[in-house]
Each structure stands twice: as C-alpha cells, then as structure tokens.
C-alpha positions in Angstrom: -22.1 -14.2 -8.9 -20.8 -13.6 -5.5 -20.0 -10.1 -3.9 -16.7 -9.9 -2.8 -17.4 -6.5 -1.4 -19.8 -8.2 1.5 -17.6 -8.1 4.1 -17.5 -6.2 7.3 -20.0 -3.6 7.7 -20.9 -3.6 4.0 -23.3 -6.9 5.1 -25.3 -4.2 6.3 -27.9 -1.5 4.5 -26.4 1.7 3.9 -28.1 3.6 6.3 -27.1 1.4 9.2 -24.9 2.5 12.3 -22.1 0.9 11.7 -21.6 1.8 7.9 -20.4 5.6 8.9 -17.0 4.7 11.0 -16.3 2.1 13.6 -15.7 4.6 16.2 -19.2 6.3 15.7 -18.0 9.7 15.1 -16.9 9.8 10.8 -18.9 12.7 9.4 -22.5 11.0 8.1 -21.1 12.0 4.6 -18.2 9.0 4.5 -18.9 5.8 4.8 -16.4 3.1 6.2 -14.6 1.6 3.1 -13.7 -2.0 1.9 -10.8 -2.8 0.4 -9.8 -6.2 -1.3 -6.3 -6.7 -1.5 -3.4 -8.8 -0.3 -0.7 -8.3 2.5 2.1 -9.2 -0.1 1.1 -6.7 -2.8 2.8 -3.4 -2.5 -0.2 -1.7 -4.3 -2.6 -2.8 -1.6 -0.1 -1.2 1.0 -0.4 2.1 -0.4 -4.2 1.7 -0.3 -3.6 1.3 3.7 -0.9 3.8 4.2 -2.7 6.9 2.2 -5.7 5.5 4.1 -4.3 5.9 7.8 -2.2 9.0 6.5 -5.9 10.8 5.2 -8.3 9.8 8.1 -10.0 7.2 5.9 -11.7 4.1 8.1 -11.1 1.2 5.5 -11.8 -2.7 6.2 -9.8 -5.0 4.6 -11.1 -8.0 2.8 -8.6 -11.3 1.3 -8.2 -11.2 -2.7 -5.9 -14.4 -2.9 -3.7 -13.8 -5.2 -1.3 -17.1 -4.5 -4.8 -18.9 -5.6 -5.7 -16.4 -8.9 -8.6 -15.1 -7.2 -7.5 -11.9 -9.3 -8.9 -14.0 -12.3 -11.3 -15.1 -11.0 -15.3 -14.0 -12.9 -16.1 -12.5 -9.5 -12.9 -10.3 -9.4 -13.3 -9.5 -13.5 -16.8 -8.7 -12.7 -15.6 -5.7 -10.4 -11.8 -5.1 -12.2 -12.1 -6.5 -15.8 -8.5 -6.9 -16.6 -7.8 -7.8 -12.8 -6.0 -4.8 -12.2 -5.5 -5.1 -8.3 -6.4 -4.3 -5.6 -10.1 -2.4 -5.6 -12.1 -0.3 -3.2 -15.7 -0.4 -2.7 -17.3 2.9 -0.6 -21.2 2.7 -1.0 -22.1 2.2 -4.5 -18.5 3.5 -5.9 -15.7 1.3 -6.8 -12.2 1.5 -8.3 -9.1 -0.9 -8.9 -5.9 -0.2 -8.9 -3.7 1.6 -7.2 -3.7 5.1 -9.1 -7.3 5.6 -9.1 -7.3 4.3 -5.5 -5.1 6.9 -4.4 -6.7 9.6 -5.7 -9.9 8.8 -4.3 -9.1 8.8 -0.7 -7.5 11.6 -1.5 -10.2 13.6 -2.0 -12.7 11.5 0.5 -10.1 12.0 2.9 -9.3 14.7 5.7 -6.7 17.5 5.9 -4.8 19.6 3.5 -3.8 17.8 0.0 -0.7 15.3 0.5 0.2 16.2 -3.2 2.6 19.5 -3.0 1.4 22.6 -3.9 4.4 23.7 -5.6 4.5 22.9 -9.6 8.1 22.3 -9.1 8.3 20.3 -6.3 5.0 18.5 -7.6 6.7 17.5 -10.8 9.8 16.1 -8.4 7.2 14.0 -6.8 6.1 12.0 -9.7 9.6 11.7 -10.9 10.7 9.9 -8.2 7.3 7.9 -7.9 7.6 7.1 -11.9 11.3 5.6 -11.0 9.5 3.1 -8.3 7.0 2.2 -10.1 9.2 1.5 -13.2 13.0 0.7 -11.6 12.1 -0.9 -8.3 8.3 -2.3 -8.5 9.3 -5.3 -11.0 12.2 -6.1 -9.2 10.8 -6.3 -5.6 7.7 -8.5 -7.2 10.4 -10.8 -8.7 11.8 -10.7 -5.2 8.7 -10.7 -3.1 7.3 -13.9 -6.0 10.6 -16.0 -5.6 11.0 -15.8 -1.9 7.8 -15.8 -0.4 4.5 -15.9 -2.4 5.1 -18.9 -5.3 6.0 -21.2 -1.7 2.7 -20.2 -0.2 0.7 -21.7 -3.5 3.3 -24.8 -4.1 4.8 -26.1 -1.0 7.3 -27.6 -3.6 8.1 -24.8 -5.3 12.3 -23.7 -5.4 13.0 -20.0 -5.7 14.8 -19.5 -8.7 17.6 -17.8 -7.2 19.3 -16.6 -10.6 16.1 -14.4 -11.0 16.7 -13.0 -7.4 20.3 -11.9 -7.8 19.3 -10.2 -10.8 16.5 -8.2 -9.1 18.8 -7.4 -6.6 21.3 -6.2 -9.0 18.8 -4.3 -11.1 17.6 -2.4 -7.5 21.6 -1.0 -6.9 21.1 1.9 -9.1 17.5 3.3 -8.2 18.2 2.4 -4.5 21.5 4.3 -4.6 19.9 7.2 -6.6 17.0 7.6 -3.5 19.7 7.1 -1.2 21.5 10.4 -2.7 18.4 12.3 -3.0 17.2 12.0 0.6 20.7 13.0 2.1 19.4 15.9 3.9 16.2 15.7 3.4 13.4 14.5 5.7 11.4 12.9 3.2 12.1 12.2 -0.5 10.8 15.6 -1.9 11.1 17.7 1.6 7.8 17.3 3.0 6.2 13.9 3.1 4.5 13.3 0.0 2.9 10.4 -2.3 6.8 9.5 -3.6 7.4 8.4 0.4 3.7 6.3 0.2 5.1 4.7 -2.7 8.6 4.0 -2.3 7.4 2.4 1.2 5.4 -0.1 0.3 8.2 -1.6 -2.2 10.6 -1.2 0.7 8.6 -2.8 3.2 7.9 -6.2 0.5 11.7 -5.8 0.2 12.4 -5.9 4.3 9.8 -8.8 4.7 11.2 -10.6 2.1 14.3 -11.0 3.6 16.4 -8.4 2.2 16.7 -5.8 4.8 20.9 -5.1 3.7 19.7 -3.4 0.8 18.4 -0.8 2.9 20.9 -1.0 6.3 24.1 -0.4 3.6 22.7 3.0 2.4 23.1 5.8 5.7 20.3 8.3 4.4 17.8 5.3 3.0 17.7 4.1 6.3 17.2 6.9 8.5 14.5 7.6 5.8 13.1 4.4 6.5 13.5 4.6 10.0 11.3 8.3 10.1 8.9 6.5 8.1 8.1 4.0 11.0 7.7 7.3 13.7 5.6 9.1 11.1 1.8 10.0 12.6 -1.0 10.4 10.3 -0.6 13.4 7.6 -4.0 14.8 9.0 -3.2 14.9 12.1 -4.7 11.4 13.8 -2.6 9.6 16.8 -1.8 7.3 13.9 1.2 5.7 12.2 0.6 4.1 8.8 3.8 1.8 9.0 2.2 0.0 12.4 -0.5 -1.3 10.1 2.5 -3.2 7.7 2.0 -6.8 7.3 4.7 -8.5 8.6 6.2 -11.8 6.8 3.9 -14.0 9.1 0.7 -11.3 8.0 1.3 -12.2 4.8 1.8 -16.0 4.6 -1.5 -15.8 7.0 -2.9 -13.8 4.7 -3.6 -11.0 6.8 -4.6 -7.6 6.5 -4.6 -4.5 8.9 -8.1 -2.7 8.7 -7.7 0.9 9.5 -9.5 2.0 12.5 -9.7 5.9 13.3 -10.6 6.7 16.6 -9.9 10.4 16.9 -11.5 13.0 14.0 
C-alpha cells in the first residue's frame, strides 16, 4: 500500500524543522498540511482558497483524476467512496470538501469567515446550497467536455450538445447571483464561504473557455473582478485568486502550494 500523503515535508518525522511552516515561523502547534487534489476540480480550489484566506501553509500533492487515481485502493484506503479531494495534517485526515473546509477553519488564523449573524449566516448557505446544486454539475459537464476527457483520450470529441445544455442550465443561477450582488461587495455583504464557493466554479468556468458567461452580467463581473484584488481574510499579504490554476496548470497538472510568509 503506498502513502499518497508522503509528499513534501510529510517525508519527514513529525518533529522535524520543516514540518511546522516553510517560512519557519507557524506556531509549533500547526503543522504544514498536504493536500491531494487536482487543478481542474473546483472542490480542491476551495481547499486552496480558504487555505490562503485562513493563514494555513498547505502543500499540494497530484490525485489524477483524468487517470482514476480517485479509484484507485490507495485513494479508497484514505477516502472509501473516493470522495475528493483529502487533507492530511499529522496523523488527521479528511476528504471532501465540506469537512475540509471546516477544518482549516478552525486550524486556521483570524476571526471566523462564517457570519456571525443567524440571518445573514442562513443567507450564506443558501446561496452556497444553489452552487453546489444549480451551477457545480453544470460547470463539471463543462469543465469534463472541454478540457479534462481530452487530457485522458487525445481522441476524445466534446459532446457539444451536453455543453450547450450546461450552459443553458447556468442562465438562471448566474442571473440570480448577478441580481443579488448588485450593490453588494461580496455575495452576502462581507466576504464569506458563499464567495469561496461560487469562485472556484467560476474560475473552472473562465478556464474553460467560457469567460462571456460572466463579462455579460455588470455586477458578476465586478464581483469577480474584487475577487482577484482580495488579500487574505486574516490579514496576510496574500491573495487566494493568484494561486488559481490556470488552463495550462491544469492540463500540466499543476497545483499551487500555499506558502505564508508573514504570521
């Protein structure tokens, strides 16, 4: 059985140096963390964005989906059902992105990113329930068409009636965001986990060649455009959005680790 967790500083004991933050300085309580993933899987993006948005140090490892590495005995042995991606910190793991989420959330630094407010809480996971349930299918349709079935069969068409109706199943969720955020900075007011969300569908969406389906709608795209100016929640000289895989990341199969160099 191989350990797909031994990458990166993990190849070294626990109590070694470079286990407790690459730039030296991560409270000796934290140790750097490993995610497997892939660049064109919007669930491993949020892993990366709430990392760089909580002060988490995380280094990225390739789970290769174009190849079924998700099926794979050594992935089932860590995520039986091969619920992607997973984290690894010490002798902790989780998969998915839920439980992922949650986790740095509370290994992380800084106030909460989850509102305080019941109300406005509540209006978070509404509008994180409608992308995850009206936009996630249709961007992997999308994102499965156009770029990832070509990277595993060099033969392989896109099916372009399937495309079409993803991109006429998006109109009315994307229209729906695009009249909430009129007048708002960020979905729900303050940045919150509905912005982590909804920007890692829209990035798969921009990488994947469909960038009008954000340009046609005004406040959508001055949302997305103070997502790519926004510094770490906690307060590091950091911007999540710089870490984005872009379309060449993600046929090279390349991911961002997140580095944190001021605490």
């Amino acid at each position: 059985m191989t350990d797909l967790f031994a990458f990166g500083s993990a190849t070294q004991s626990l109590d070694a140096e470079g286990r407790y933050g690459t730039a030296g300085d991560l409270k000796k309580t934290q140790y750097v963390m490993q995610l497997l993933g892939f660049p064109g899987d919007a669930n491993t993006l949020k892993a990366v964005i709430i990392a760089a948005e909580k002060g988490i140090e995380i280094e990225c490892g390739i789970l290769d989906i174009t190849q079924g590495a998700d099926k794979t005995e050594d992935y089932l042995n860590i995520s039986s059902l091969g619920i992607t991606p997973a984290l690894k910190e010490a002798h902790y793991q989780v998969a998915g992105d839920l439980g992922i989420l949650t986790f740095i959330e509370g290994r992380g630094l800084g106030n909460r990113l989850a509102p305080r407010n019941a109300a406005v809480l509540a209006e978070q996971n509404y509008w994180i329930d409608i992308a995850r349930t009206n936009v996630a299918p249709h961007v992997q349709t999308i994102m499965d068409e156009l770029v990832l079935k070509p990277m595993s069969d060099n033969s392989a068409q896109a099916n372009t009636n399937a495309v079409d109706v993803a991109r006429q199943a998006l109109i009315s969720p994307l229209d729906a965001l695009d009249t909430q955020l009129a007048n708002k900075e960020f979905i729900v007011g303050d940045y919150s986990y509905a912005d982590v969300h909804w920007t890692a569908y829209l990035h798969l969406l921009m990488v994947s060649g469909e960038q009008s389906l954000i340009d046609q709608r005004h406040s959508l795209s001055q949302w997305m455009d103070r997502i790519r100016l926004h510094k770490s929640f906690s307060g590091q000289n950091l911007v999540a959005y710089d870490l984005m895989p872009s379309l060449d990341d993600i046929k090279a199969k390349k991911l961002n680790n997140v580095v944190i160099t001021d605490f």
